[in-house]
C-alpha positions as CSV (number, residue, x, y, z in Angstrom):
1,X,-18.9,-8.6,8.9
2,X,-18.8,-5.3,11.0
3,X,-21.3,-3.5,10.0
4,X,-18.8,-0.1,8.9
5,X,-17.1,-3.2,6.7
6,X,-20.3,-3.9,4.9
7,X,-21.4,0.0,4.8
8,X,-17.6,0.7,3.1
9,X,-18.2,-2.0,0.8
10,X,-21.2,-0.9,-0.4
11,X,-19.7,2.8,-1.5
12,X,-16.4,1.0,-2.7
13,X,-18.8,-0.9,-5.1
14,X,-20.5,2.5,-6.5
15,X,-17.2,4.2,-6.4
16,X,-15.6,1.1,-8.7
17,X,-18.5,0.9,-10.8
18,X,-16.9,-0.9,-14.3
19,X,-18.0,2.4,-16.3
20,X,-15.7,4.5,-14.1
21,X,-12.6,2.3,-14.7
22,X,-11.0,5.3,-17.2
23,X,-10.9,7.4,-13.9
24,X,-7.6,4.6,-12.9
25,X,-5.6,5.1,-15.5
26,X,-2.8,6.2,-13.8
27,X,-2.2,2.6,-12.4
28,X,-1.2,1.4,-15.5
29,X,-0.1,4.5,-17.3
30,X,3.9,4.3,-18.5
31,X,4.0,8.3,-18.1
32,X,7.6,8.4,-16.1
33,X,6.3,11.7,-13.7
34,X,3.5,9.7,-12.8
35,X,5.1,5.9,-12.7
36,X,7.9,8.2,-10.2
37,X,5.4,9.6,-7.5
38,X,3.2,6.4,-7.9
39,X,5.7,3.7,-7.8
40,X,8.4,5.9,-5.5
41,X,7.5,3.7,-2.1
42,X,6.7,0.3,-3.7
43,X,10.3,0.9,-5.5
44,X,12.1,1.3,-1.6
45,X,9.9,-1.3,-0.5
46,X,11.1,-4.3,-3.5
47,X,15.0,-2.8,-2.3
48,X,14.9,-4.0,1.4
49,X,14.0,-6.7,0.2
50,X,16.1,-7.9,-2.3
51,X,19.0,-6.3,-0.4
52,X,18.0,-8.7,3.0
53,X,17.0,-12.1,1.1
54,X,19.2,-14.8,-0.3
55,X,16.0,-15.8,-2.2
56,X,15.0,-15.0,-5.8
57,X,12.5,-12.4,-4.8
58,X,10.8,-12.7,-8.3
59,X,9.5,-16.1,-7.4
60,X,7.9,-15.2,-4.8
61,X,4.0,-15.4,-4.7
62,X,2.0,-11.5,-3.9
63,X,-0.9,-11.2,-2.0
64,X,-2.0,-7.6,-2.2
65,X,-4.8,-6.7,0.8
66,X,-6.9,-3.5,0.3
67,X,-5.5,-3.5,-3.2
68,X,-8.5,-1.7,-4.6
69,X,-7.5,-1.5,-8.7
70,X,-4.5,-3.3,-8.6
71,X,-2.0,-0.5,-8.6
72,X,0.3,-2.3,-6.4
73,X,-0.3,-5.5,-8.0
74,X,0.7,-4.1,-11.6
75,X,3.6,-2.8,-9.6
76,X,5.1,-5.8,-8.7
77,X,4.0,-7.7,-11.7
78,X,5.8,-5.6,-14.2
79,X,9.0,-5.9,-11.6
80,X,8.7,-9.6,-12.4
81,X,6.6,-10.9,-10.0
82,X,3.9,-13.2,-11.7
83,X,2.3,-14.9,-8.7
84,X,0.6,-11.8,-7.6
85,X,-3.2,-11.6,-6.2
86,X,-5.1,-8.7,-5.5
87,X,-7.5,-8.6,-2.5
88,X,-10.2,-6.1,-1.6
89,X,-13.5,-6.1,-0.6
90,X,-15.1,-4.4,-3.3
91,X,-15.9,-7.3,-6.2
92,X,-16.0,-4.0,-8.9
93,X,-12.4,-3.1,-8.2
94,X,-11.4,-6.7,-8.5
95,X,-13.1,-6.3,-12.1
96,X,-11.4,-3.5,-12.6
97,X,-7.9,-5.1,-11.9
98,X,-8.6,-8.2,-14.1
99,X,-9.1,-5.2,-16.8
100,X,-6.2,-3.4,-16.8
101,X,-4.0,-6.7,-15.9
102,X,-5.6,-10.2,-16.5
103,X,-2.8,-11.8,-15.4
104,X,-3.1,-11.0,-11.8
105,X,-5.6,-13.0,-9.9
106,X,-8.0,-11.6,-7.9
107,X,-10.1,-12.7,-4.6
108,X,-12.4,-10.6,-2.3
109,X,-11.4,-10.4,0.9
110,X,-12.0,-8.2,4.1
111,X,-8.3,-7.0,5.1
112,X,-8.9,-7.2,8.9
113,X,-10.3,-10.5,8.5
114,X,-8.8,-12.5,5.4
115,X,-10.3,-15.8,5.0
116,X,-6.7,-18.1,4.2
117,X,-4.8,-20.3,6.1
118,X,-1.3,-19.2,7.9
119,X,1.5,-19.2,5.1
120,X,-0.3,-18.8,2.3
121,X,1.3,-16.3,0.3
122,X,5.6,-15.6,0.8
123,X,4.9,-11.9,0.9
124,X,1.8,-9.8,1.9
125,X,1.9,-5.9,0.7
126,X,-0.8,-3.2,1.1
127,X,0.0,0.2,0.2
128,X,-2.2,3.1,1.9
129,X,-5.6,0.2,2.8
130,X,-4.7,-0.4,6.1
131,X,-6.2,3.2,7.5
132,X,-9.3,2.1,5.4
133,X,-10.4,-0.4,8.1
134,X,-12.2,-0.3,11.0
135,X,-9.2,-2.0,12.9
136,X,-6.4,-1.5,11.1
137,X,-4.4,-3.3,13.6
138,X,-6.5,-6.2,13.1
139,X,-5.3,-6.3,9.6
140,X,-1.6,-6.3,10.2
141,X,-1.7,-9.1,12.5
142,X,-3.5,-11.1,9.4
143,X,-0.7,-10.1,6.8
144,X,1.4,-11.8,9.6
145,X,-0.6,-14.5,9.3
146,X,-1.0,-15.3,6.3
147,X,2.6,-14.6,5.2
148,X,5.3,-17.3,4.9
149,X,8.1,-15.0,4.1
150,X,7.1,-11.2,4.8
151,X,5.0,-8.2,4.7
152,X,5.1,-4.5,2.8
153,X,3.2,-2.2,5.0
154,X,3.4,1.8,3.2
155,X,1.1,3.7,5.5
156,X,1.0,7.3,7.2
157,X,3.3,7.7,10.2
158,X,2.5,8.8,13.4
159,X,4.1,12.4,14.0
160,X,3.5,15.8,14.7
161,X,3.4,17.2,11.6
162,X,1.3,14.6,9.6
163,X,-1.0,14.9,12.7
164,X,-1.7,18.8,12.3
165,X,-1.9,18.5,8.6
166,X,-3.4,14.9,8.1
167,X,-7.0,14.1,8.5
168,X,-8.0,12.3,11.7
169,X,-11.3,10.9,10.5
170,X,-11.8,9.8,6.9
171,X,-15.2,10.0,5.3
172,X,-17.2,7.6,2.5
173,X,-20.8,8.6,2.6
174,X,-22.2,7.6,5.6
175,X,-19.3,5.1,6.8
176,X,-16.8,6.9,8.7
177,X,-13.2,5.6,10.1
178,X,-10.3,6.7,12.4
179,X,-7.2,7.5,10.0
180,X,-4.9,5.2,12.1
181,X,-1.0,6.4,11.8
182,X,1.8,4.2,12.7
183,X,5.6,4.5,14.0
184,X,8.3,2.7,14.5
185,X,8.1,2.0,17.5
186,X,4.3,-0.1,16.9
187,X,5.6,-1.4,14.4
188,X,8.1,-3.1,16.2
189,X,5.9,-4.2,19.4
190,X,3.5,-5.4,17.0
191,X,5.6,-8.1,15.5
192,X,7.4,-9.0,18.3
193,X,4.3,-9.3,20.6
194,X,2.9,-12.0,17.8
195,X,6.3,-13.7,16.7
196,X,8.1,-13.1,19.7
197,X,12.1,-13.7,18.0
198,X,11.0,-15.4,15.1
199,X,11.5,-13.2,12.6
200,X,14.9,-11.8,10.5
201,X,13.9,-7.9,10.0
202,X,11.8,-5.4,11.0
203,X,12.7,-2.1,9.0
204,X,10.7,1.0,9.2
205,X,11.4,4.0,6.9
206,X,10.0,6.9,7.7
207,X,9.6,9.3,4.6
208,X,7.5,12.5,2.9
209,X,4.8,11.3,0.5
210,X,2.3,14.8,-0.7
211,X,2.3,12.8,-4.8
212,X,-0.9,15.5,-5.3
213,X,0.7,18.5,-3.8
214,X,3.8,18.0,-6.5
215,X,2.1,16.7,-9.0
216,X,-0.1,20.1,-8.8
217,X,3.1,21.9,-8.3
218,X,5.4,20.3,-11.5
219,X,2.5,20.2,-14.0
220,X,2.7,24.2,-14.2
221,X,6.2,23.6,-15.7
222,X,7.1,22.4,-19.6
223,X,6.7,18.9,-19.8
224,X,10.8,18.0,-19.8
225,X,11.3,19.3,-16.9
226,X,8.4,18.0,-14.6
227,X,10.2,14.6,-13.7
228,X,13.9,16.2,-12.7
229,X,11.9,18.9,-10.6
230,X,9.5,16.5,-8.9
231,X,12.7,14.1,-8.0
232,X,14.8,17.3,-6.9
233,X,11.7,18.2,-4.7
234,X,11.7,14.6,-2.8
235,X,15.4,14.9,-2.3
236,X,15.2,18.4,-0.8
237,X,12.4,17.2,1.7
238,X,14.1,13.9,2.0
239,X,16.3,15.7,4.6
240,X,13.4,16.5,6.6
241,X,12.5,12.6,6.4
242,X,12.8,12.4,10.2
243,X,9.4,14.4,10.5
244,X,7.9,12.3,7.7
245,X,4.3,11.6,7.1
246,X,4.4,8.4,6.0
247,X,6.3,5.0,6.4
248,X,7.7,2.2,4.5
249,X,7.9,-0.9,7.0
250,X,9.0,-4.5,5.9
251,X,9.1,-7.4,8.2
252,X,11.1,-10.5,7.2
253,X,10.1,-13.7,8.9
């Protein structure tokens, strides 16, 4: 294991110590403003791909890499998913995510290294864990891997605005990483570099995601009207999608 794996482990472990589990709420919370801004990408995500499969999508089985919680796993389980894993290195997370869903399995894994066969799962997701890692290209080749059917990749997007106001370096304790930030066009020689023409869609949505700026900004208002102002506020900046900070990417094999 590198050894910034093993030093990020170690703080995930104190950071998702059992005790602290009432700090995650929000991954399991039914509150509509916060089930909006958390679920908001996920919810474009499951649309390409229902709208680009001939297959019941609900049958499919998850794995979830970097999955922390389980906030993406929940996702897709309440969507009707019920094969779903969650992945992460930290073993109190995964503790954690049997908590607030029992249902979903769990297994630790490191995401640029994940210890399966090829094919193991029909769809591989991670939401905002790939920029964890110390090579986050590492762990996009795995979810190639290891998927049968596809792979859910939310993660920032390389542009000139998210770089001036994104970080560059992310800190946890003493382990530091390089905030990697994708675009389309990686994206694209990515997959084709590893399966050459053997795959049926690469789609790459470039979006706005600042959940904590609105969130700070609706919560000032009365409570009815935090949910129509934080969706009014993505649609304005949804014009300005071009210059996103962030992407939604799904590759079909």
């Amino acid at each position: 294991m590198h050894e910034l794996v093993q030093d990020q482990k170690n703080i995930f472990e104190e950071k998702y110590a059992l005790e602290t589990k009432t700090k995650y709420g929000f991954h399991i919370t039914h509150d509509p403003l916060i089930r909006f801004l958390r679920d908001r990408r996920l919810n474009k995500s499951l649309d390409i791909l229902k709208n680009n499969n001939n297959d019941d999508v609900s049958s499919w089985s998850v794995l979830v890499v970097c999955g922390g919680v389980g906030g993406e796993g929940i996702f897709f389980y309440r969507k009707g998913l019920s094969n779903i894993t969650v992945s992460d290195i930290s073993e109190n997370s995964l503790k954690i995510c049997n908590f607030f869903e029992p249902a979903i399995d769990t297994i630790m894994l490191n995401g640029e290294s994940l210890d399966l066969p090829d094919n193991s799962y029909d769809l591989v997701v991670v939401q905002d864990g790939l920029h964890h890692l110390p090579r986050p290209v590492s762990g996009f080749t795995e979810m190639l891997r290891v998927a049968k059917k596809g792979i859910v990749v939310i993660e920032p997007y390389n542009g000139l605005v998210g770089n001036l106001i994104g970080t560059e370096w992310e800190k946890h304790g003493d382990a530091v990483n390089y905030v990697f930030r994708w675009d389309k066009d990686l994206v694209t020689q990515v997959v084709k570099s590893l399966l050459l023409s053997n795959y049926k869609l690469i789609r790459v949505l470039r979006l706005w995601d600042h959940n904590k700026i609105i969130f700070k900004t609706v919560t000032k208002l009365p409570k009815s009207l935090q949910l129509k102002a934080s969706k009014t506020i993505y649609w304005l900046i949804s014009l300005f999608n071009f210059s996103g900070n962030n992407m939604v990417a799904v590759v079909l094999k």
